[in-house]
C-alpha positions as CSV (number, residue, x, y, z in Angstrom):
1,X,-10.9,8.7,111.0
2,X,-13.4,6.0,110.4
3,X,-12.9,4.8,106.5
4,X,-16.2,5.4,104.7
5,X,-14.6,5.0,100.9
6,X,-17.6,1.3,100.8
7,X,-20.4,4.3,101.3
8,X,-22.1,5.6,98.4
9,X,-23.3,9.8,98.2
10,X,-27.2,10.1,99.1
11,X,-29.0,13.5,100.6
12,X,-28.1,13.5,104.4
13,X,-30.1,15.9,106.7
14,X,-29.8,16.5,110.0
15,X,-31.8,19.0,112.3
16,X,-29.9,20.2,116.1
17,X,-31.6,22.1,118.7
18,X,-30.3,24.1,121.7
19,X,-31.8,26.0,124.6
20,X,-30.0,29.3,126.1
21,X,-32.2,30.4,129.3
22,X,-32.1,34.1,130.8
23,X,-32.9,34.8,134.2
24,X,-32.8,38.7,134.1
25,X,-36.5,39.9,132.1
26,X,-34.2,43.0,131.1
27,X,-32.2,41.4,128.9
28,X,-35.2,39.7,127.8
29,X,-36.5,42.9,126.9
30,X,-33.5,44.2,125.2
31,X,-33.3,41.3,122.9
32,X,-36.7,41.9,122.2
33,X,-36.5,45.8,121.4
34,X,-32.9,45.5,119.6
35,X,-31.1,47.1,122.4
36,X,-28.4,44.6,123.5
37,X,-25.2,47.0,123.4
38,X,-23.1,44.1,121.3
39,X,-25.8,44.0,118.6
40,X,-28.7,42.3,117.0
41,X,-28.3,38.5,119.0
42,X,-30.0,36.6,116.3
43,X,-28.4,37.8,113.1
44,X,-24.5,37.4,114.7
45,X,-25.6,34.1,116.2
46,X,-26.8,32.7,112.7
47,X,-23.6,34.2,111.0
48,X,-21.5,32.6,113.9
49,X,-23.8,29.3,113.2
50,X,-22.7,28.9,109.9
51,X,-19.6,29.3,110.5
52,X,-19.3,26.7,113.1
53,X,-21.4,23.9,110.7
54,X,-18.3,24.8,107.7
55,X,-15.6,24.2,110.2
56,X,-16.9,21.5,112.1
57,X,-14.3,19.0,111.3
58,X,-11.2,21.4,111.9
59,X,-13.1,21.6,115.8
60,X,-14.4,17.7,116.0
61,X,-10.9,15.2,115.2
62,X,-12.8,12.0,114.0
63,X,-15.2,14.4,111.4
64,X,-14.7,14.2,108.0
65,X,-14.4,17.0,106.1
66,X,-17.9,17.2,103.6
67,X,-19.6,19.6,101.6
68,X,-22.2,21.4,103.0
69,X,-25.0,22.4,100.8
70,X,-27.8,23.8,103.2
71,X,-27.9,25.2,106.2
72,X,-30.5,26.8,108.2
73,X,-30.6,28.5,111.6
74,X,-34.1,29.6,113.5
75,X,-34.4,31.5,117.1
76,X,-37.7,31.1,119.0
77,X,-38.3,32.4,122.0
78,X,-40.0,30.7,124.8
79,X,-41.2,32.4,128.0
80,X,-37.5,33.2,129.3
81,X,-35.7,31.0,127.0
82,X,-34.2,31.4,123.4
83,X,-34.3,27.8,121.1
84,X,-32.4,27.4,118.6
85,X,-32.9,25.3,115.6
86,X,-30.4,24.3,112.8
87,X,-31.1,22.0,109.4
88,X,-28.0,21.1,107.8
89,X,-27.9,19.3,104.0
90,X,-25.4,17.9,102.1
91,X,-24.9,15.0,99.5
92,X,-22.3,12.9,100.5
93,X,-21.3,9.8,102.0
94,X,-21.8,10.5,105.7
95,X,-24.3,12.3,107.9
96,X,-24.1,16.0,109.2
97,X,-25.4,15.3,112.8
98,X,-22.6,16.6,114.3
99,X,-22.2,19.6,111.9
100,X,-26.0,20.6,113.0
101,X,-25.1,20.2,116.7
102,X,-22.1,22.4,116.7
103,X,-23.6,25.0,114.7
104,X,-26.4,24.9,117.4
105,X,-23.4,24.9,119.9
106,X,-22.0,27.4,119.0
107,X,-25.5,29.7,117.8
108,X,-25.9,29.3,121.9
109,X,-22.5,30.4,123.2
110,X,-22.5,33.3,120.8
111,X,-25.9,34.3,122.4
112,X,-24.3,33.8,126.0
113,X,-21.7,36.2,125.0
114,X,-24.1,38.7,123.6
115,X,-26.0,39.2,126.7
116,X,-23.7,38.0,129.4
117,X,-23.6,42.0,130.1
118,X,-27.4,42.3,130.9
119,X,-27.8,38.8,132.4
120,X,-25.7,37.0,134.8
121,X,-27.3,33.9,135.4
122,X,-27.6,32.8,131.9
123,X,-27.5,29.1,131.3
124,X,-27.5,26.5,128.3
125,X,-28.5,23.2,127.3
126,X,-30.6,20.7,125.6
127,X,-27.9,20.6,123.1
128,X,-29.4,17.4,121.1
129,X,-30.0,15.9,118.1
130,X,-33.8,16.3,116.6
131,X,-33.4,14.1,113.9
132,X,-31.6,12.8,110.8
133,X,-32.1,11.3,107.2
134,X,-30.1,9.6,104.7
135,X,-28.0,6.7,104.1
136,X,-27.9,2.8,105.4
137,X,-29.1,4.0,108.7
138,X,-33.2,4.8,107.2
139,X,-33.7,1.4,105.4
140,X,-35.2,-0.9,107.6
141,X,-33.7,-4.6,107.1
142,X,-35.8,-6.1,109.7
143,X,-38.8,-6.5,107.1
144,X,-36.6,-8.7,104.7
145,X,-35.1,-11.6,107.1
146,X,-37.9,-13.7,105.6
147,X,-35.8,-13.0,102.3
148,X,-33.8,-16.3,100.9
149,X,-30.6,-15.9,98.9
150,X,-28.5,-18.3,96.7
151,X,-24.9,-17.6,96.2
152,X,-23.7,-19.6,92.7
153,X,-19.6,-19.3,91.8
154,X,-19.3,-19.8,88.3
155,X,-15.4,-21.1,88.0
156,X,-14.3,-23.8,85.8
157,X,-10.8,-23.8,88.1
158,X,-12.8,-23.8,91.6
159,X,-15.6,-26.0,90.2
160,X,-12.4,-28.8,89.5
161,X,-11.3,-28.1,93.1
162,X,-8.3,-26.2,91.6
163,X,-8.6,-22.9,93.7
164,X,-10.6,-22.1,96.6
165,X,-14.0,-20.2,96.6
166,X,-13.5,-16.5,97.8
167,X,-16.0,-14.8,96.6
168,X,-19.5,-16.9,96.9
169,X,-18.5,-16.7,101.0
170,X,-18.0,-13.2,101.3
171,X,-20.5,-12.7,99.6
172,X,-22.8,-15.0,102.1
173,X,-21.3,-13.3,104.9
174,X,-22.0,-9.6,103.7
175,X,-25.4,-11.0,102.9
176,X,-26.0,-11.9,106.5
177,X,-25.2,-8.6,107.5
178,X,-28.4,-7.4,106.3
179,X,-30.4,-10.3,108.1
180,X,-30.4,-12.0,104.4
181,X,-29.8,-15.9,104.6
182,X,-28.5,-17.8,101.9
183,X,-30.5,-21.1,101.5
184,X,-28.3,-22.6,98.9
185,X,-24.5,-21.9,97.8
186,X,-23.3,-23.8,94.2
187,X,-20.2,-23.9,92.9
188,X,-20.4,-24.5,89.0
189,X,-18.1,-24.9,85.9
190,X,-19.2,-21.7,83.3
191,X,-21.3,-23.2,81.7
192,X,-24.7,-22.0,80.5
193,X,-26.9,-25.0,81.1
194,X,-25.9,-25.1,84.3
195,X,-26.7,-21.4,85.2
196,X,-30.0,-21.4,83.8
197,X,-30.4,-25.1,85.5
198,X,-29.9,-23.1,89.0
199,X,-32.1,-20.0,88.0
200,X,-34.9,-21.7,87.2
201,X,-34.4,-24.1,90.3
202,X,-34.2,-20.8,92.1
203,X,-37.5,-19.0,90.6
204,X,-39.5,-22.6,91.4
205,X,-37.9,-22.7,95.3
206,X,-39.1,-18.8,96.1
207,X,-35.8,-17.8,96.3
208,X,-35.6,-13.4,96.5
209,X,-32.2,-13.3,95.7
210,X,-30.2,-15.3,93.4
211,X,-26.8,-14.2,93.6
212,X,-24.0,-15.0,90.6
213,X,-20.4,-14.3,90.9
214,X,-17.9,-15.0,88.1
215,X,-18.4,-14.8,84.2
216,X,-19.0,-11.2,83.9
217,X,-15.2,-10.9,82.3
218,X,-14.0,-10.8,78.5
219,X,-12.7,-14.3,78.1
220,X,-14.0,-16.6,76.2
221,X,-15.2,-19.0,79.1
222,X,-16.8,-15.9,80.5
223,X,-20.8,-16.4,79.9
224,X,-22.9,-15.4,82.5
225,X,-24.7,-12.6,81.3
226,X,-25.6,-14.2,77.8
227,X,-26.8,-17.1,79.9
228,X,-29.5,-15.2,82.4
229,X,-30.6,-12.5,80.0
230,X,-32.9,-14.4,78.1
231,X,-34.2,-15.7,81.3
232,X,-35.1,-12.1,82.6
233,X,-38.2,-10.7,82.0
234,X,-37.4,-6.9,83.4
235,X,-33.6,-5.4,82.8
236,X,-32.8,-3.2,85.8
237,X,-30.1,-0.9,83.8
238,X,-30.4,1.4,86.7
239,X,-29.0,-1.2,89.2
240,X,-26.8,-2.3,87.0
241,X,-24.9,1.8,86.2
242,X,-24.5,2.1,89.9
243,X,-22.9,-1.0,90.1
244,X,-20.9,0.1,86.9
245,X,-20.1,3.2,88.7
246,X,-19.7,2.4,92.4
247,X,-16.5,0.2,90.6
248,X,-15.4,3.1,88.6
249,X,-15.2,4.9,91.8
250,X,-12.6,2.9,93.1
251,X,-10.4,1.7,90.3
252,X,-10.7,2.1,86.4
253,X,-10.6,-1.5,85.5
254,X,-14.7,-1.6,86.5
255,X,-15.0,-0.1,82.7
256,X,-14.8,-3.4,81.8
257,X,-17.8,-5.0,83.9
258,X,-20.4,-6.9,82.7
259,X,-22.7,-7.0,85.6
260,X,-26.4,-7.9,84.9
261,X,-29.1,-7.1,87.0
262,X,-32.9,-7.9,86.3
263,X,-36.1,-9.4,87.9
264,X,-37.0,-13.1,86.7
265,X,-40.3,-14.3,88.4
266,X,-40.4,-12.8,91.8
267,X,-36.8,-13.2,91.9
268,X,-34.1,-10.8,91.7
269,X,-31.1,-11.9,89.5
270,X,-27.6,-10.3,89.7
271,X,-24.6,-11.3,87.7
272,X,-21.5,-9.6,89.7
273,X,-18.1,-9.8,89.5
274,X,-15.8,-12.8,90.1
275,X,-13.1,-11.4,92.4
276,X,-14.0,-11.0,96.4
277,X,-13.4,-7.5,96.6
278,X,-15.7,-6.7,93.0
279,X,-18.6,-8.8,94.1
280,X,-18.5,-7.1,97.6
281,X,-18.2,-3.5,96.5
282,X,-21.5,-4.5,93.7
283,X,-23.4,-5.4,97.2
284,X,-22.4,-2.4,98.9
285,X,-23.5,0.1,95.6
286,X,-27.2,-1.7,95.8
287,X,-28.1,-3.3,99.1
288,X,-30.0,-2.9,101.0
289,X,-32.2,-0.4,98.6
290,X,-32.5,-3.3,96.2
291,X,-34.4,-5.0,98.7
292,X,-37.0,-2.8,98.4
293,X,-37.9,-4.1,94.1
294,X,-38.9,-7.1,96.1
295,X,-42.1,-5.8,97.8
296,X,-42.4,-3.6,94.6
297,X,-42.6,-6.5,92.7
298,X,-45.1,-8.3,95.0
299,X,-47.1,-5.2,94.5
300,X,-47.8,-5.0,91.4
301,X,-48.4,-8.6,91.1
302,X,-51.2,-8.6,93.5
């Protein structure tokens, strides 16, 4: 199964259709006057759907199991054909696609095997997906590849060429992934001066994203968020709990994070986590739905 632990729980929706076509008017008629011998088509066909969305992953190998929250299964009928429409809902961190389009599977075979009696040249198809909603997938990133980042290590031991930069280049390379290029990448000693040197360098060069790593800890050297919050004129303490909790998620030590978020001219400033893997799982709590304070900001100041 594909690992999906980085994703974070949002609403996905998804809406399936299906088409099961008669060729006999009679049966037609009989599913239209509640004669067919096996029963009323449409309430054991919705029954039978909402079974099949519940099991979908002990039918499909690769699905993950997920909980599903709403279902909803329509019949239409069209000249000689019966659609079918299923809406399936859930909070988690995958879609339900493929939940919606088994359910509307199976809604169709159930109806083939409901009227097969009075109607032997029944057929199926259009099995297809109508649409979906939620997750990574709905965030444009095209709109932002105008948007400039810069990536500042704060290390007194890589700063002295001690140890080697890990984190400031993943984190340039999971920027890119969103179409984000970083226009300047420091490594500094922590020191104070010099990280509100680079913010304010960062605020005067139009830079969207200014990007710390390091200094968010509980050592004394550690002083990155008492540096930039005093240059930040909005606190985003939303951005800043999903960060908290996104870590919390995956190991208890995030308790202890210091991670600063907040908006400083038209510039978004993040204080995350020195280690590789705590500054990369910050990024993948917020981006790209951060991106979107950006043309808020603009907004409101024009």
């Amino acid at each position: 199964m594909v690992d999906i632990t980085h994703k974070s729980s949002t609403l996905r929706t998804a809406i399936a259709g299906a088409e099961v076509k008669l060729s006999n008017p009679k049966a037609l008629s009989a599913v239209l006057e509640g004669t067919v011998p096996k029963g009323n088509i449409f309430e054991i066909s919705r029954a039978a759907g909402l079974f099949a969305v519940k099991r979908t992953s002990d039918m499909i190998p690769d699905c993950h199991p997920l909980p599903i929250e709403y279902t909803r299964i329509s019949h239409n009928i069209k000249d000689m054909a019966i659609m079918i429409e299923v809406e399936v809902k859930t909070i988690y961190k995958t879609g339900v696609e493929v939940e919606a389009m088994h359910a509307a599977s199976v809604v169709a075979l159930t109806i083939y095997d409901m009227l097969k009696p009075l109607d032997k040249g029944i057929t199926i198809g259009d099995i297809r997906l109508i649409s979906k909603k939620g997750g990574k997938g709905d965030f444009d990133t095209s709109k932002f590849n105008q948007i400039k980042a810069m990536v500042v290590v704060c290390s007194d031991s890589i700063s002295k060429g001690k140890n080697e930069d890990q984190s400031g280049k993943a984190m340039i390379q999971r920027l890119g992934e969103f179409g984000i290029e970083t226009s300047r990448y420091e490594i500094i000693p922590d020191e104070v001066e010099a990280i509100v040197r680079l913010v304010k360098e960062g605020i005067e060069e139009s830079i969207g994203l200014i990007l710390f790593t390091g200094g968010t800890g509980i050592s004394k050297r550690d002083q990155t968020p008492e540096a930039l919050i005093p240059l930040l004129e909005k606190r985003l303490p939303g951005v800043e709990e999903t960060i908290r909790h996104y870590g919390q998620q995956r190991t208890p030590f995030a308790m202890a994070s210091r991670s600063v978020v907040g908006i400083a001219g038209e510039s978004i400033v993040m204080a995350l986590p020195g280690s590789a893997k705590g500054a990369l799982e910050s990024i993948d709590a917020v981006f790209p739905h951060i991106l979107h304070l950006l043309e808020v900001r603009k907004g409101k100041r024009h």
